[in-house]
C-alpha positions in Angstrom: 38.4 145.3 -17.5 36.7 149.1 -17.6 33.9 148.5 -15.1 32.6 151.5 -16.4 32.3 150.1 -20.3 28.9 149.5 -21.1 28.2 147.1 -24.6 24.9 146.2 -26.4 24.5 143.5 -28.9 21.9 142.9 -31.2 20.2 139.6 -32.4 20.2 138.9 -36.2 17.5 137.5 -37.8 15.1 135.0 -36.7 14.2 137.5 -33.8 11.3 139.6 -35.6 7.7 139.0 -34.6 4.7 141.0 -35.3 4.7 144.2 -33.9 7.6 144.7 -32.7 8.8 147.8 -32.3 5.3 149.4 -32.2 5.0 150.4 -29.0 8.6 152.7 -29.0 7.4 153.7 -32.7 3.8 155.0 -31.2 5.5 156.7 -27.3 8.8 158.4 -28.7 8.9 160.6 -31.9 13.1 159.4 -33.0 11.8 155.7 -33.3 9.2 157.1 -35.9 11.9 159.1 -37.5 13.8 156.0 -37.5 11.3 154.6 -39.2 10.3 156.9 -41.6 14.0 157.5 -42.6 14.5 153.6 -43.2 11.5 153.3 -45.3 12.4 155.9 -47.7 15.9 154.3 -48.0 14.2 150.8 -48.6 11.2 152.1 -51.4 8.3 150.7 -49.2 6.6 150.7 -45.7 8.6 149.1 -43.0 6.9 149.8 -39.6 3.8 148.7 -41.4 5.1 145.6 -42.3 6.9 145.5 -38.7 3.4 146.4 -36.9 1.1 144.0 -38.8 0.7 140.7 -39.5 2.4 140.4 -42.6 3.9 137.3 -44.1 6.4 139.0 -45.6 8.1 139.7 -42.4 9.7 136.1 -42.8 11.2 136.6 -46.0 14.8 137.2 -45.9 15.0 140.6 -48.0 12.1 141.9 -46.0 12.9 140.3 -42.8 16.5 142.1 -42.5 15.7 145.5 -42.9 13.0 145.1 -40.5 14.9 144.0 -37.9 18.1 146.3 -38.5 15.0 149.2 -38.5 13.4 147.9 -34.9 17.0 147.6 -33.4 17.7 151.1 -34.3 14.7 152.6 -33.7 14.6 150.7 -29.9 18.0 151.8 -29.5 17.8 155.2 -30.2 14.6 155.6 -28.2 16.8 154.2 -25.5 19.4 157.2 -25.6 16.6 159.8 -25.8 14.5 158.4 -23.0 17.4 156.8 -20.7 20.6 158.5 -21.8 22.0 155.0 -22.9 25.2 155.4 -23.7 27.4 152.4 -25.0 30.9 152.1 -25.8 31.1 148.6 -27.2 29.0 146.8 -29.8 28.3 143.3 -30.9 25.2 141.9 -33.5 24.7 138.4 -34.2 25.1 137.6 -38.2 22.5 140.9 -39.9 23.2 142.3 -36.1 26.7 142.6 -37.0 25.0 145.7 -39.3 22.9 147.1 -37.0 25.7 147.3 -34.6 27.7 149.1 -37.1 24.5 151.3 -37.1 24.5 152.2 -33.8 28.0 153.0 -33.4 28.1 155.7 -36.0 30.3 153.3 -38.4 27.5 153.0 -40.9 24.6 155.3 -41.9 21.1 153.7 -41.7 19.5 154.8 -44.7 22.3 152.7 -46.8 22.2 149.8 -44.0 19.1 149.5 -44.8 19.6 149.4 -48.4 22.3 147.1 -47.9 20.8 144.6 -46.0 17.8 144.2 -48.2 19.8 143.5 -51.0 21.7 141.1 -48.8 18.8 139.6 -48.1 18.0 139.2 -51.6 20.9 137.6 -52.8 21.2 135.4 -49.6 17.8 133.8 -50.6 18.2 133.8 -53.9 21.8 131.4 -54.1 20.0 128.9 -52.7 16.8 127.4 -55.2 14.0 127.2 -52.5 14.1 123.7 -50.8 17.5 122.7 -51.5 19.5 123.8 -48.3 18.8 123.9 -45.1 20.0 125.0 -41.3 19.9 123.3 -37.8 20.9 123.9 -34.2 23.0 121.2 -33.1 22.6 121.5 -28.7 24.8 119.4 -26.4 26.5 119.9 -23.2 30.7 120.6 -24.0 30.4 120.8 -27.8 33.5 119.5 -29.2 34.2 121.7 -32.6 36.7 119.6 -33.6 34.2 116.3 -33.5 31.7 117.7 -35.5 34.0 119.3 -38.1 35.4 115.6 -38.4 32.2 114.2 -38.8 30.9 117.2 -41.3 34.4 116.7 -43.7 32.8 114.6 -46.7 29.2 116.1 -46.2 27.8 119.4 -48.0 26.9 121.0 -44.7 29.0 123.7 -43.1 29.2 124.9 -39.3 27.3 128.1 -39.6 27.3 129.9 -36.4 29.3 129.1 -33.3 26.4 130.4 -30.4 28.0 129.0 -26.8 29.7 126.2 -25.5 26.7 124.4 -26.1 25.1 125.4 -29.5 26.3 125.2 -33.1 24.6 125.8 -36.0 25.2 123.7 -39.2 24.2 124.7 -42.3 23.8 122.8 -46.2 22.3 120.8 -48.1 18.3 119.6 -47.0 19.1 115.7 -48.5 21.9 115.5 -46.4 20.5 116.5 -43.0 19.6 113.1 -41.8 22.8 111.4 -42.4 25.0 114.7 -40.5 22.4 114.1 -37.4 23.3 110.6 -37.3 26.8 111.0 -37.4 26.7 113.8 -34.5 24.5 111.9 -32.7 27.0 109.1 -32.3 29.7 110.9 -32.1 28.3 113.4 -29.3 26.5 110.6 -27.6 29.1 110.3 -24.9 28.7 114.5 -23.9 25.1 113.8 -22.5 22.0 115.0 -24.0 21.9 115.8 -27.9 19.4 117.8 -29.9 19.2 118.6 -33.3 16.6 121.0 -34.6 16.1 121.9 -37.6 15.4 125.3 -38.4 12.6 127.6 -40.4 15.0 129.5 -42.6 14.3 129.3 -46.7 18.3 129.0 -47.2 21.7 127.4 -45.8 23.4 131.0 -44.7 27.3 131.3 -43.8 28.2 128.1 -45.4 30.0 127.4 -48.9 26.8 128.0 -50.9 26.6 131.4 -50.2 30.3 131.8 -52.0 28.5 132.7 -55.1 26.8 136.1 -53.7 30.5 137.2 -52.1 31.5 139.3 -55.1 28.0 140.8 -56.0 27.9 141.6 -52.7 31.0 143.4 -52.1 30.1 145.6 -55.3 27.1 146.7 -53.5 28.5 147.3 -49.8 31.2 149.6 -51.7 28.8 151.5 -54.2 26.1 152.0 -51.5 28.3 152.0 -48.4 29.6 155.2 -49.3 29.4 157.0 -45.5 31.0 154.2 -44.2 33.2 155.1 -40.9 35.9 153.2 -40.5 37.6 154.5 -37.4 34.4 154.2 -36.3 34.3 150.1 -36.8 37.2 149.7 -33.9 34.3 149.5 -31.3 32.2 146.8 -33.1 33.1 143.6 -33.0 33.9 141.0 -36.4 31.8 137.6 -36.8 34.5 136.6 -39.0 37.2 137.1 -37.1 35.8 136.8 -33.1 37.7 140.3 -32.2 36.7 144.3 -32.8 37.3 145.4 -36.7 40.7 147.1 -37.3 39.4 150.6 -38.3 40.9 149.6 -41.7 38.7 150.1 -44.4 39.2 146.8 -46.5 40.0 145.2 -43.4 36.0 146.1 -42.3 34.8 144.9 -46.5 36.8 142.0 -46.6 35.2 140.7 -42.8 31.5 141.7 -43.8 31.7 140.1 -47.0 33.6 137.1 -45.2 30.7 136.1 -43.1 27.9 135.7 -45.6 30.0 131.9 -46.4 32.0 131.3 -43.2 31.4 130.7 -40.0 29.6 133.1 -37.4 32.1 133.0 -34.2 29.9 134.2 -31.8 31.7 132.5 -28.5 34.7 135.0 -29.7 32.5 138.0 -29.9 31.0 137.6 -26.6 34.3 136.8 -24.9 36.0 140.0 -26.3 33.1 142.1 -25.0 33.4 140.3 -21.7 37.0 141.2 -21.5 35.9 144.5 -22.0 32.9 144.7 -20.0 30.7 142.7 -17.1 27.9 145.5 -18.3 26.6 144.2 -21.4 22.7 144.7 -22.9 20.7 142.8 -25.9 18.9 145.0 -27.7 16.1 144.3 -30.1 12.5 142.0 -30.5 14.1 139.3 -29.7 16.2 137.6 -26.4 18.1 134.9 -28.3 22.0 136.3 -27.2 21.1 136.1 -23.5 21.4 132.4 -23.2 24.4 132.8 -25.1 26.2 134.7 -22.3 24.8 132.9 -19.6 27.0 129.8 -20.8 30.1 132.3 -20.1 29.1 133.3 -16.9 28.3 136.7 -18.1 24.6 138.0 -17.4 23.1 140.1 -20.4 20.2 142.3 -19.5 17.5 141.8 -22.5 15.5 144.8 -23.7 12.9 144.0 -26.4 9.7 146.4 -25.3 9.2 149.5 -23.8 7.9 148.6 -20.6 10.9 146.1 -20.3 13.4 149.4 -20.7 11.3 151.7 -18.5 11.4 148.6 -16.2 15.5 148.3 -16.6 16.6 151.6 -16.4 14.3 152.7 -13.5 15.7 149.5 -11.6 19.8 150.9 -12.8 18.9 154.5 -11.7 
């Protein structure tokens, strides 16, 4: 381990609130630039939507380019202001884009247009009502179990989060009946929660397999400044480890994880291998828990004052 690697993650979506952003946006001119350069990119008005109360902010194709936006623009305020200077990079799910982002893999004006249309196609695979998501919590999670208790349903383990947190993700009618079965056969690990979650669509599971191909036509026609060298430092939901630095390698991964599984246990442990000096960046703290389940402490930085706070404590 490099004690002196420093990584930063991102959170995907379900982090975004009202606001957030605003206060880096309205103290440090590169987050408006940020900004400003993501909204002409997208074709309307992100930090408005960011900064007010706007339902749209919970709609996927709005919601993703609003958070990739806010990670970047916090991120890059935090090199101007602090001289942060990571090495490594994770992102959780749309994070996975913004890390890309941040480590010079990806330029943001087509991230942005990428994710939006991600976004688009994501919600729009799924008629509205039909499929679902929920967070399965209980101490030990044995994969194995609940893949053996998933086999004949339409539901799919979405994202792997810590030891003990999955995410499973399907069909709405068949909810009920895949909580039973986990309940019973988890009921001997201790406590068991299943909550369902807001989200308008099942993401990584089968039923996104009909947006893979439209999807890899547009990361190749608009992800024309991709980096690939670049990718080595940025580590692959699909496959738990950094990306290659091989350009199909890097397609074939992104477009992977819109209908498999999110292997976030993998991604922290290669950072941790890496690195004890690891930061969440974003309007959101949902990847600190995460780490805490492998012993590794993340320092979450989702304002402002929190970084001013952080990096006058570190200095």
């Amino acid at each position: 381990m490099k004690k002196d690697e420093i990584a930063v993650v991102f959170p995907g979506q379900g982090a975004q609130r009202p606001g957030m952003g605003k206060d880096f946006c309205d103290n440090v001119p590169v987050c408006r630039e940020v900004y400003e350069e993501a909204s002409q990119a997208a074709g309307w008005d992100i930090a408005a939507m960011c900064f007010n109360d706007d339902q749209r902010l919970d709609l996927t194709e709005f919601t993703q380019p609003c958070i990739l936006t806010t990670e970047i623009a916090i991120f890059r305020g935090l090199e101007t202001l602090f001289g942060f200077s990571p090495t490594l990079f994770g992102g959780h799910s749309l994070g996975e884009f913004t890390a890309l982002v941040a480590a010079g893999a990806l330029p943001l004006s087509e991230a942005v247009r990428i994710v939006q249309i991600r976004g688009r196609l994501m919600q729009d695979a799924v008629p509205v009502g039909r499929g679902t998501m929920a967070a399965v919590i209980s101490d030990n999670l044995d994969i194995e179990a609940v893949r053996l208790s998933l086999q004949d349903l339409p539901i799919d383990i979405a994202n792997i989060n810590s030891a003990n947190q999955i995410v499973i993700s399907g069909k709405a009618d068949a909810m009920p009946e895949a909580e039973a079965r986990l309940r019973e056969a988890l009921a001997k690990a201790g406590p068991f929660r299943f909550i369902l979650l807001n989200v308008s669509a099942p993401f990584h599971s089968r039923f996104m397999s009909t947006i893979v191909e439209p999807f890899e036509e547009i990361l190749r026609a608009v992800g024309k400044g991709i980096v690939q060298d670049k990718s080595v430092i940025v580590t692959s939901n699909f496959r738990g480890i950094f990306h290659s630095g091989l350009y199909e390698d890097l397609i074939y991964n992104l477009v992977s994880q819109l209908n498999h599984s999110v292997l976030w246990v993998d991604n922290m442990k290669t950072l941790a291998s890496h690195t004890d000096t690891i930061y969440e960046v974003g309007p959101g703290r949902p990847l600190r828990d995460f780490f805490k389940t492998i012993n590794i402490t993340c320092t979450s930085i989702t304002t402002l004052a929190a970084a001013e706070k952080t990096f006058k404590k570190s200095g």
